[in-house]
TITOR-467871 format. One line per field, with one value per residue (C-alpha): residue number from 1; x, y, z. Coordinates in nm, 3 decimals, always signed. Layout:
REM residues N
resi NUM;...
x X;...
y Y;...
z Z;...
REM end
This chain:
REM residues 538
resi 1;2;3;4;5;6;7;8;9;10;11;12;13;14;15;16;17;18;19;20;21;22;23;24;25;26;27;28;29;30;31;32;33;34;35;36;37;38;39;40;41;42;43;44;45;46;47;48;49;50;51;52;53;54;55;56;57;58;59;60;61;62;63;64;65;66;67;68;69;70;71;72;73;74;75;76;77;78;79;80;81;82;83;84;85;86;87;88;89;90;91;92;93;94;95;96;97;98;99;100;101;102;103;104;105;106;107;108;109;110;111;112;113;114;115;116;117;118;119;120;121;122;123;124;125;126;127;128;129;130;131;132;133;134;135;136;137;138;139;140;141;142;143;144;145;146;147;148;149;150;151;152;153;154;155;156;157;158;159;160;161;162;163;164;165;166;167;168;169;170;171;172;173;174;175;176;177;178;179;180;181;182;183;184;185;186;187;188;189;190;191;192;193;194;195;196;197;198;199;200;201;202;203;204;205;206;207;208;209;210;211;212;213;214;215;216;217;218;219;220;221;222;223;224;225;226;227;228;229;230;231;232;233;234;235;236;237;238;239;240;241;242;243;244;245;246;247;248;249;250;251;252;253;254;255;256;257;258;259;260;261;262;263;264;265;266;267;268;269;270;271;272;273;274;275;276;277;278;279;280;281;282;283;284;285;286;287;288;289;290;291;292;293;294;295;296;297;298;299;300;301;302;303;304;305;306;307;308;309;310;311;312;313;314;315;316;317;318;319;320;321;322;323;324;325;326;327;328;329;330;331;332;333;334;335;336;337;338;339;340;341;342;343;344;345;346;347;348;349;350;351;352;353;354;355;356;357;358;359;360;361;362;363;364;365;366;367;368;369;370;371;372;373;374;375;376;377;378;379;380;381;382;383;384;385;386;387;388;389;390;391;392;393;394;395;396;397;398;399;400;401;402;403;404;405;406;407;408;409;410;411;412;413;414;415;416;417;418;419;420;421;422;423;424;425;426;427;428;429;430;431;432;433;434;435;436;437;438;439;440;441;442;443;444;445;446;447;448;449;450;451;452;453;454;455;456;457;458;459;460;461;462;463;464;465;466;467;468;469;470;471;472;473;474;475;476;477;478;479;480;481;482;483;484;485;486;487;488;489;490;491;492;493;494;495;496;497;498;499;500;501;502;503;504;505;506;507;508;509;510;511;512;513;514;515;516;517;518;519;520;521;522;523;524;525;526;527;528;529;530;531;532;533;534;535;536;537;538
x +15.274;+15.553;+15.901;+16.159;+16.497;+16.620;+17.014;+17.040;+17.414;+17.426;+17.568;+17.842;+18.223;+18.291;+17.994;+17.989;+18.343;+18.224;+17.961;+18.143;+18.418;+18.672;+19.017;+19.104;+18.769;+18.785;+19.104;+18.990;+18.785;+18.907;+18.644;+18.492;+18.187;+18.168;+18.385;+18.159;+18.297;+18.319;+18.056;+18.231;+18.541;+18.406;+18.185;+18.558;+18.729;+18.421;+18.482;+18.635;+18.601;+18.506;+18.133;+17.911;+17.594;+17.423;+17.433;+17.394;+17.088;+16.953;+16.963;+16.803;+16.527;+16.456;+16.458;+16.232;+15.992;+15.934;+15.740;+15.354;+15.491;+15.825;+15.715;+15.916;+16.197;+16.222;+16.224;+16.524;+16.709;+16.695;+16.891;+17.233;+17.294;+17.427;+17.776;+17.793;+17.529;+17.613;+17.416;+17.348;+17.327;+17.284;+17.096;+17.011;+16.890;+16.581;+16.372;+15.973;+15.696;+16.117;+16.220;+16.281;+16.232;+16.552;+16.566;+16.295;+16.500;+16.800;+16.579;+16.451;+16.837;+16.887;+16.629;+16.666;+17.008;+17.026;+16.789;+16.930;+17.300;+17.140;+17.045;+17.371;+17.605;+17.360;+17.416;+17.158;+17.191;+17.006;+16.886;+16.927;+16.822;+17.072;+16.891;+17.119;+16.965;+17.307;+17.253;+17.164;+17.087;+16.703;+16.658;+16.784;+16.491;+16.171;+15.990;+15.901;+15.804;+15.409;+15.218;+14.994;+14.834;+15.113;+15.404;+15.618;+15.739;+15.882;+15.632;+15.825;+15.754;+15.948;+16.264;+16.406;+16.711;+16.949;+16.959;+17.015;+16.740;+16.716;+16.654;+16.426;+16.076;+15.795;+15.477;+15.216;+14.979;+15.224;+15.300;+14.879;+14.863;+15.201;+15.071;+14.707;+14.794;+15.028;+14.744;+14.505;+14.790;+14.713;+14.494;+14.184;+14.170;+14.035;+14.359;+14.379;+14.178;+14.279;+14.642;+14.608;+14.438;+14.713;+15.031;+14.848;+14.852;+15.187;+15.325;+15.022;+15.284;+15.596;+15.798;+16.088;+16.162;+16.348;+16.044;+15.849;+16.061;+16.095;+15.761;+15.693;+16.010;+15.870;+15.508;+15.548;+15.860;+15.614;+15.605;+16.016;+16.180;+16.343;+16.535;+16.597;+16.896;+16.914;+17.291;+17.178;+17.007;+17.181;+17.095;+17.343;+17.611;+17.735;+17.794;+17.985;+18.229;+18.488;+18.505;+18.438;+18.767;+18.996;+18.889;+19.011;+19.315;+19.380;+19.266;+19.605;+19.629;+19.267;+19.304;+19.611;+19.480;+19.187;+19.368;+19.602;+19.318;+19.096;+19.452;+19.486;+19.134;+19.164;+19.470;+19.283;+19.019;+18.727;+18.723;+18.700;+18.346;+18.401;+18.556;+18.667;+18.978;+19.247;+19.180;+18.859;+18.911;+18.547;+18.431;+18.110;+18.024;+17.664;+17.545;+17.199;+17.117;+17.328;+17.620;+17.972;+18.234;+18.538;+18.867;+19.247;+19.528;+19.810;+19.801;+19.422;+19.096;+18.865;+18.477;+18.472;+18.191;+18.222;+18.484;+18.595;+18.899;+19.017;+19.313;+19.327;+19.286;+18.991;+18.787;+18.815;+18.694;+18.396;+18.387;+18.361;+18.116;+17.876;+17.924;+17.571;+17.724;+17.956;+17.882;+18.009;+18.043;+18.053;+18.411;+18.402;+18.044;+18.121;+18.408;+18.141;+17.885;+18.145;+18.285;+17.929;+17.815;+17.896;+17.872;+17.851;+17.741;+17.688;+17.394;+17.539;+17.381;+17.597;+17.730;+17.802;+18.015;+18.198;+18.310;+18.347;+18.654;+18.822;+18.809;+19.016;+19.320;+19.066;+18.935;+19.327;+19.409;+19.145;+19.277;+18.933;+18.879;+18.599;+18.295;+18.164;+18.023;+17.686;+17.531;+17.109;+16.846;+16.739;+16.384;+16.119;+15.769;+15.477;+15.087;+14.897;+14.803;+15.167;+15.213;+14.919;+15.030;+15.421;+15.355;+15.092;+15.401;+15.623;+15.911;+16.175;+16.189;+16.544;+16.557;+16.297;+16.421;+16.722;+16.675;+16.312;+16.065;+16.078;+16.228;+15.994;+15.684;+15.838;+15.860;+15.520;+15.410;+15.590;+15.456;+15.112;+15.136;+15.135;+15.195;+15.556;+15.548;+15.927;+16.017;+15.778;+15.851;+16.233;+16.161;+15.963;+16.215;+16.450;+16.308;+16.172;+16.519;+16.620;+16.362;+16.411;+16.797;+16.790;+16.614;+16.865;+17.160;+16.971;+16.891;+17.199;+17.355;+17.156;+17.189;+17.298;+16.971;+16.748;+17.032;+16.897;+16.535;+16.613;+16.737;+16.418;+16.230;+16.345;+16.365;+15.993;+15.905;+16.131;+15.957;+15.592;+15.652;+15.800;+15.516;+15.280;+15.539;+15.453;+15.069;+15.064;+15.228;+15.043;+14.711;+14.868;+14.957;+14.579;+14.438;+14.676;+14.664;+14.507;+14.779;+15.087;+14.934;+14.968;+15.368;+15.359;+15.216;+15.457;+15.741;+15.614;+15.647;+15.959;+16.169;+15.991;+16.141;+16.384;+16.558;+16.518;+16.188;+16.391;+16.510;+16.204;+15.877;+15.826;+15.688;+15.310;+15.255;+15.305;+15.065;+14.798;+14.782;+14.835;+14.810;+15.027;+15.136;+15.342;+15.646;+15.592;+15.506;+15.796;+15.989;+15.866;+15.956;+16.364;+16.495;+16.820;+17.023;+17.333;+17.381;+17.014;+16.753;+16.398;+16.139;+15.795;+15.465;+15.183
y +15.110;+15.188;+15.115;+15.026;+14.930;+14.617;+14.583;+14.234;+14.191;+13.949;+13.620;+13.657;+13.762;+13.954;+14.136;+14.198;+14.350;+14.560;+14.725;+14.747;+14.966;+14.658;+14.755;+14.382;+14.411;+14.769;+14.704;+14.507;+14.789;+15.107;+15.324;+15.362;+15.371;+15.515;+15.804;+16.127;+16.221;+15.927;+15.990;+16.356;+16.172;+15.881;+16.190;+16.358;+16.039;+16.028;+16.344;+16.302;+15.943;+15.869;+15.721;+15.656;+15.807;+15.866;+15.564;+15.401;+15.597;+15.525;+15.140;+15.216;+15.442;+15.162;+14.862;+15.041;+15.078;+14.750;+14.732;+14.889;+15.106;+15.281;+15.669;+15.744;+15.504;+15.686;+16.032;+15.896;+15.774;+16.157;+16.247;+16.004;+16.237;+16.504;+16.465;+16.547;+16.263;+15.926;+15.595;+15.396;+15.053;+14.721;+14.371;+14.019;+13.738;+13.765;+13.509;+13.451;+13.694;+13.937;+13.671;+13.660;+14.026;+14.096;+14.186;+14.466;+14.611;+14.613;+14.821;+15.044;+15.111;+15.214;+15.453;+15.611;+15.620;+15.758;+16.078;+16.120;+16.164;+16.377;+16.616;+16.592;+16.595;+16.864;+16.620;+16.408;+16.071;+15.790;+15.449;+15.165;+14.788;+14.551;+14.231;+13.932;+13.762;+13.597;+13.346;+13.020;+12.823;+12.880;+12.608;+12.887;+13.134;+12.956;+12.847;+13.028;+12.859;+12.828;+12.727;+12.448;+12.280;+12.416;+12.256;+12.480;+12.356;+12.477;+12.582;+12.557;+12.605;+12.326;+12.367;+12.116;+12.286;+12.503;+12.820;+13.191;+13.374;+13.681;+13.333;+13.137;+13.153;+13.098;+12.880;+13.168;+12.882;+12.695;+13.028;+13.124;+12.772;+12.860;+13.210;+13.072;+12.860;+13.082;+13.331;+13.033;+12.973;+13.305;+13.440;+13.601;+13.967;+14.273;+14.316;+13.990;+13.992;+14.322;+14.220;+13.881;+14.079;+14.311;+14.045;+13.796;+14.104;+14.167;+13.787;+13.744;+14.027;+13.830;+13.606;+13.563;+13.576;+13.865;+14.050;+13.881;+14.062;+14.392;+14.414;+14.366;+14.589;+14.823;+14.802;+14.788;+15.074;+15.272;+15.607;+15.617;+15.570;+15.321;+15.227;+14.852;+14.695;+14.313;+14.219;+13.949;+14.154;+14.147;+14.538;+14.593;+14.409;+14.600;+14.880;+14.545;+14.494;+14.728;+14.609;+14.247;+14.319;+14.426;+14.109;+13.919;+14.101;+14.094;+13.694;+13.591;+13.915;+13.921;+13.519;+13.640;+13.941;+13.728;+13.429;+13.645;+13.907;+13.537;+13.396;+13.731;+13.705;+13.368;+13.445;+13.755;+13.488;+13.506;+13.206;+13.178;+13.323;+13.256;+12.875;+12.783;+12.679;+12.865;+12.831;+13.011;+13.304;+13.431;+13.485;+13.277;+13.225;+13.084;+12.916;+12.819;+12.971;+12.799;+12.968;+12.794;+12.887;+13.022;+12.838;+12.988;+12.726;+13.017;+12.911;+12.894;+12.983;+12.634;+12.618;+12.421;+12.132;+12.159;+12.029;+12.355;+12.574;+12.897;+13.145;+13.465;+13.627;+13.405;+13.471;+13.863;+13.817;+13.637;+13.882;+14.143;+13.942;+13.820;+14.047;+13.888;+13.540;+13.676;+13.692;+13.772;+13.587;+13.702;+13.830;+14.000;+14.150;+14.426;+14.550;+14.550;+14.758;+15.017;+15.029;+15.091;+15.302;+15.606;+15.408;+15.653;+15.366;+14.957;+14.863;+14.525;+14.211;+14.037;+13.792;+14.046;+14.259;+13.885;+13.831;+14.217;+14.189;+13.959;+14.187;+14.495;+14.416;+14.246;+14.647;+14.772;+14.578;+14.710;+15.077;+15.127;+15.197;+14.996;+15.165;+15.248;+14.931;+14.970;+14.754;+14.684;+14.762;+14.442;+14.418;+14.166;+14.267;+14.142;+14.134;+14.358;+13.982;+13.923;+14.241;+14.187;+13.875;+13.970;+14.257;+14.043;+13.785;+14.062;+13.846;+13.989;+14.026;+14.008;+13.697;+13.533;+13.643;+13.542;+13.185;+13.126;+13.073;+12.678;+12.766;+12.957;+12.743;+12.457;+12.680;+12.813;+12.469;+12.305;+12.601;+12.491;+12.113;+11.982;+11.649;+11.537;+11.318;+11.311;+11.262;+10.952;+10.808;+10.783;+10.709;+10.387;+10.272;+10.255;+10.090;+9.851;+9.810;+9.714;+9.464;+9.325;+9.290;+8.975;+8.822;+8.929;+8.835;+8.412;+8.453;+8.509;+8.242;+7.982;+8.060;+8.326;+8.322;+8.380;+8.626;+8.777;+8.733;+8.909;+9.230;+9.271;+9.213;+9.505;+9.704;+9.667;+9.730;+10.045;+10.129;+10.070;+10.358;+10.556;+10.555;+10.587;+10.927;+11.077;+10.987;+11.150;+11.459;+11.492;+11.496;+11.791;+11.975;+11.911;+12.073;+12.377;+12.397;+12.741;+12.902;+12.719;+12.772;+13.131;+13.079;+12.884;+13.179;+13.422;+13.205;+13.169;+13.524;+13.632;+13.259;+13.069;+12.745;+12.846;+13.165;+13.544;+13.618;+13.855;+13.558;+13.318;+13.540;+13.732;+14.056;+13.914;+13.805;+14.132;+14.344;+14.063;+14.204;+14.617;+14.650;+14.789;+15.084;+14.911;+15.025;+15.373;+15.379;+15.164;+15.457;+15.744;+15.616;+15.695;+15.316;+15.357;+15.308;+15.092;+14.835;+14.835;+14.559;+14.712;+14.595;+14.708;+14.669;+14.607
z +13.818;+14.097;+14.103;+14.371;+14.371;+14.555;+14.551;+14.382;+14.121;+13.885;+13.961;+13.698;+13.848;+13.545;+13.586;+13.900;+13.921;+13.649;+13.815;+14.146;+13.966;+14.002;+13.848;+13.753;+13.538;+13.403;+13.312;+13.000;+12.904;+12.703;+12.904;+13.267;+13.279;+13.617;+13.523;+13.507;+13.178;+12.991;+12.729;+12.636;+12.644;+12.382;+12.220;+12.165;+12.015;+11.734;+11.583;+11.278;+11.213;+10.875;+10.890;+10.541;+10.727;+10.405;+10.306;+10.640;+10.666;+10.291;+10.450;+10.752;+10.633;+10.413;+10.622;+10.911;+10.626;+10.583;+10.925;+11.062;+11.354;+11.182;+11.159;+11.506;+11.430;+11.070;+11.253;+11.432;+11.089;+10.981;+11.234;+11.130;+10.887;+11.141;+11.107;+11.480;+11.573;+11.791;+11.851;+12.190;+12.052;+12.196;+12.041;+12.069;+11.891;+11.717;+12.017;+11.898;+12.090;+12.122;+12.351;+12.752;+12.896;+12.890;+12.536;+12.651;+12.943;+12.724;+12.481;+12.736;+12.865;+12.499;+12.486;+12.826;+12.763;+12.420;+12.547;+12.858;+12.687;+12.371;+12.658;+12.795;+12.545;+12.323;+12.030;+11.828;+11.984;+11.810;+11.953;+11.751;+11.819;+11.641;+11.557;+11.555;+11.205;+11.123;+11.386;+11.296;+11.598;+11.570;+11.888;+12.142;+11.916;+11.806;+12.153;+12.476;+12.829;+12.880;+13.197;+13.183;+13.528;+13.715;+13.484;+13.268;+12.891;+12.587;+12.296;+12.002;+11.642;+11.460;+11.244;+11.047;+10.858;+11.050;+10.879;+10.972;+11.138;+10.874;+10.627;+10.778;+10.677;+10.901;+10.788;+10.871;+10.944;+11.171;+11.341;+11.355;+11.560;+11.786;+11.817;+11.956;+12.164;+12.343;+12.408;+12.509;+12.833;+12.947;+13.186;+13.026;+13.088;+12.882;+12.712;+12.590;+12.291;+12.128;+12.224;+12.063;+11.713;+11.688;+11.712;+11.497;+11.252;+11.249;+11.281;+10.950;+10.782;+10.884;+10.690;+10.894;+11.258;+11.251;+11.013;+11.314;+11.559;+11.444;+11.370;+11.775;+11.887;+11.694;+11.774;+12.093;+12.147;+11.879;+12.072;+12.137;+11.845;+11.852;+11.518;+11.465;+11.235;+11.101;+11.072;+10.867;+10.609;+10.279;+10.177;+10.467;+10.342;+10.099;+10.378;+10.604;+10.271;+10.380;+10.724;+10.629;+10.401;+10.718;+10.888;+10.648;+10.576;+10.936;+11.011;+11.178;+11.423;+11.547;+11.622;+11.790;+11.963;+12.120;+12.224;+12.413;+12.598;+12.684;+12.817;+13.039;+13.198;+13.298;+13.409;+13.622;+13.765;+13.523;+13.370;+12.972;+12.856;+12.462;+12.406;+12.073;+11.839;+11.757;+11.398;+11.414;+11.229;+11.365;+11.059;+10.876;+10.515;+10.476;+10.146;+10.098;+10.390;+10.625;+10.816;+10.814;+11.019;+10.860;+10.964;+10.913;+10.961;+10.856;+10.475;+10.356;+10.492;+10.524;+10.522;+10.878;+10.770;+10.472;+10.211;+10.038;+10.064;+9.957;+9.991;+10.086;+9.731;+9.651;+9.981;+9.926;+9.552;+9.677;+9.968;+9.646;+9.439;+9.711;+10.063;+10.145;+10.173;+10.513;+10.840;+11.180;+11.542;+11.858;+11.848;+11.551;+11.565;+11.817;+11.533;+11.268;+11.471;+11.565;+11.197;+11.091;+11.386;+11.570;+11.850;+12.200;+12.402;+12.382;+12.592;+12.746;+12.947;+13.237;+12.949;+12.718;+12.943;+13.025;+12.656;+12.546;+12.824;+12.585;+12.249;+12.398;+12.145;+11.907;+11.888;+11.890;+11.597;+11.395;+11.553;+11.695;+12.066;+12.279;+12.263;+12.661;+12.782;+12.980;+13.183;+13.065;+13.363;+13.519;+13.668;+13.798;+13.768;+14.072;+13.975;+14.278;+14.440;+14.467;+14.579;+14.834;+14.973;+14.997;+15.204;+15.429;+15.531;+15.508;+15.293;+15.162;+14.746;+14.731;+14.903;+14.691;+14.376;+14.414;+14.637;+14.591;+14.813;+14.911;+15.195;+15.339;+15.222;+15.389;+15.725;+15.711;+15.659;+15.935;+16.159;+16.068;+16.101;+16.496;+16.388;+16.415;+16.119;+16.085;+16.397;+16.451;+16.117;+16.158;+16.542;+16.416;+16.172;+16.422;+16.651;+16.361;+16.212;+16.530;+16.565;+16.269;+16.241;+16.504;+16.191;+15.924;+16.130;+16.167;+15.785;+15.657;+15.934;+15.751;+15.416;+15.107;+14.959;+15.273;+15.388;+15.017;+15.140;+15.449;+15.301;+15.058;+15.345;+15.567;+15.216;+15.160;+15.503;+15.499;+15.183;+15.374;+15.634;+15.379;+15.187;+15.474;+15.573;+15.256;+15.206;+15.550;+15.421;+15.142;+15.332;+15.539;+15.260;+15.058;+15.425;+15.342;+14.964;+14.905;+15.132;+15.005;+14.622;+14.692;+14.714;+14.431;+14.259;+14.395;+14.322;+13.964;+13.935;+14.131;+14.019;+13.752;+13.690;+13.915;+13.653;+13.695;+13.572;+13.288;+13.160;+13.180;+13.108;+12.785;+12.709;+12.655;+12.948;+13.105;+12.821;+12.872;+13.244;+13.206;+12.869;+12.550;+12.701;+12.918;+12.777;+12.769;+13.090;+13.205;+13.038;+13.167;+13.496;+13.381;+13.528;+13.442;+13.734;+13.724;+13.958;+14.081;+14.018;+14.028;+14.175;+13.888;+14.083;+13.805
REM end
């Protein structure tokens, strides 16, 4: 494999700014990230915070244990105990097969990241995947996109009740069917088999989605050590109480706090990433394995959807009786992971770093500080006939991962075509609507309903040379339909269904072509740039 960078920024303002070292951005922020020191300066603020890492690492040891592939991860555990020892920690949602690539480069940024500051910094630095298995909308989770004569869909296992990822068991013979049929979309190579063996394996020892995806995080980051966490886990809970309590003890300020950061970058011209009432107190309960959202009106705290109500006094004694019944959202997860964590680092996509600028006072009024934020590697990966036939027309790969390459089909095309099929079409209707409007004018003299008669006439002789314009067309492009296929196959690796390819393709379809060590060798390459999009020739 062979790397290159292409200067390509994310589409997002917010994110944007925040790579470009924008004041108005970095002012929501408690660290810069382009500040040489920032990582001794966050190392420095850690010491001496109080931090249960025995117990945090009792849980951990214990939940990476659960999976095939945890001896390196476990290795990593050990070192939490270190009183001196930080995390890099970033996460997502726990998406079938890990979900769109980005959820690997995010985990590669944590890893690079993690050694790169543990030489640094000459402290144990530990990188830790937190899995999202709180969240309950399993539609954005259970499918991914396969290819099938040319057309893309959605391959989705079925859900029927809405429950929380870390909850929701998967029929291991409705998830044998998913899982084959995903593999029978692929291209047959020599890795596909073995590959194929070794998933079915681990989704066969799955009975969640989030067992389901920490057995392939794991698997496949085997050799790096990467340490994986489910917030929805219940053997966690009991080390959430604590922080769970100051949530709830603090309800009115954080609402407070939030409403008035989101008010001040709108104000700043970033728009509103996280939209919802003011009576959110971003908190969930979830009963029977469905999450509802916790309301606060200023007197008692309401189950939103549900008919139930409680006060303050009786939401902390269920809070004591049954931690494993709360959960977080997205504004109160990041103060959860940094009262659990020592974080050094949060490993952020380009939507991430757009609602983390809204929880600066959220942080305050807990009396934490923002952990760094940093950006996740983005990358696009090209098969060798890609590759082949890019460098052959000699297009450029930011251009066409960014636009697409209709544009320059339809020029190549054109360039090859010395009929003027256009130009004679629209000549002809012209001249025929011309012709014909002598006829129109005398219809609708005599009468409304020939006048009628007239006007579907010129339609459906309009319609006649349009259809002759694009049988024509077509004809032209069967003549030329092994060149212009071979855009269509570089577009359906550089823009597939028109999205970045991180956030379309999934991590299969890349081992099905070089095989499982994919990561490793993705990693040993040291991507971690910010503010580059690489280019990763298979």
């Amino acid at each position: 494999m062979i790397v290159e960078e292409l200067k390509l920024l994310p589409s997002s303002k917010a994110a944007k700014d925040y790579l470009n070292n924008q004041n108005d951005m970095l002012s929501f922020f408690d660290y810069n990230i382009h500040q040489p020191t920032v990582f001794q300066q966050r190392l420095s603020d850690l010491q001496g915070q109080p931090y249960d890492r025995d117990a945090l690492s009792k849980a951990l040891l214990s939940y990476q244990k659960r999976f095939v592939f945890h001896d390196k991860a476990a290795q990593q555990v050990e070192k939490l105990k270190d009183p001196r020892s930080v995390v890099v920690i970033g996460g997502q949602q726990a998406g079938l097969l890990t979900g769109p690539l980005y959820t690997i480069y995010k985990a590669v940024t944590i890893v690079l990241l993690a050694r790169e500051q543990e030489r640094a910094l000459g402290v144990p630095v530990v990188p830790v995947f937190w899995i999202a298995g709180e969240d309950h909308d399993l539609d954005e989770i259970n499918a991914v996109p396969i290819e099938k004569n040319g057309r893309w869909r959605l391959h989705r296992i079925e859900e029927k009740r809405k429950r929380i990822a870390s909850e929701a068991g998967l029929n291991k013979e409705t998830l044998a069917k998913w899982l084959a049929t995903v593999f029978r979309s692929l291209p047959e190579t020599e890795h596909t088999l073995p590959l194929y063996e070794r998933v079915k394996t681990l989704a066969g020892r799955s009975n969640t989605y989030t067992d389901f995806f920490a057995e392939l995080l794991l698997y496949l980051f085997r050799d790096e050590g990467l340490v994986v966490f489910d917030s929805g886990d219940p053997s966690f809970r009991t080390l959430e109480k604590s922080c769970f309590h100051m949530l709830i003890q603090k309800t009115k300020n954080v609402q407070g706090s939030f409403a008035h950061q989101v008010k001040k970058l709108e104000q700043a011209g970033y728009g509103r990433p996280i939209i919802t009432e003011e009576t959110n107190a971003h908190l969930f309960y979830v009963e029977e394995g469905i999450r509802y959202r916790i309301d606060y009106t200023g007197e008692n705290y309401e189950l939103n959807g549900k008919n139930q109500t409680f006060s303050r006094e009786e939401l902390l004694e269920h809070l004591t009786l049954h931690p494993e019944r709360f959960s977080n959202n997205v504004v109160t997860r990041p103060v959860m992971q940094d009262a659990l964590f020592p974080v050094l680092a949060f490993v952020a996509g380009p939507g991430e770093i757009s609602y983390w600028a809204t929880l600066k006072r959220v942080f305050h009024e807990c009396g934490m500080k923002m952990s760094p934020v940093v950006p996740r590697i983005s990358a696009t990966c090209v098969p060798s006939a890609v590759q082949k036939w890019f460098a052959e027309k000699q297009y450029s790969y930011e251009k066409a991962i960014a636009h697409g390459l209709e544009k320059e089909k339809e020029g190549w095309l054109e360039e090859q075509t010395p009929w003027p099929i256009d130009q004679v079409v629209e000549e002809a209707i012209t001249q025929i609507r011309h012709s014909h409007k002598p006829i129109k004018d005398l219809a609708e003299q005599i009468g409304e309903t020939p006048g009628k008669l007239a006007n579907k006439n010129w339609s459906i002789i309009e319609s006649q040379l349009r259809f002759m314009e694009r049988r024509m067309k077509r004809h032209v492009r069967e003549r030329f339909e092994h060149e212009l296929s071979k855009f269509d196959e570089a577009e359906r690796w550089l823009k597939p269904n028109g999205l970045l390819q991180e956030r379309h393709d999934h991590v299969i379809q890349l081992l099905n072509i070089v095989g499982d060590d994919f990561i490793p060798r993705l990693i040993s390459m040291n991507i971690n740039k910010m503010g580059v999009h690489y280019l990763v020739k298979l």
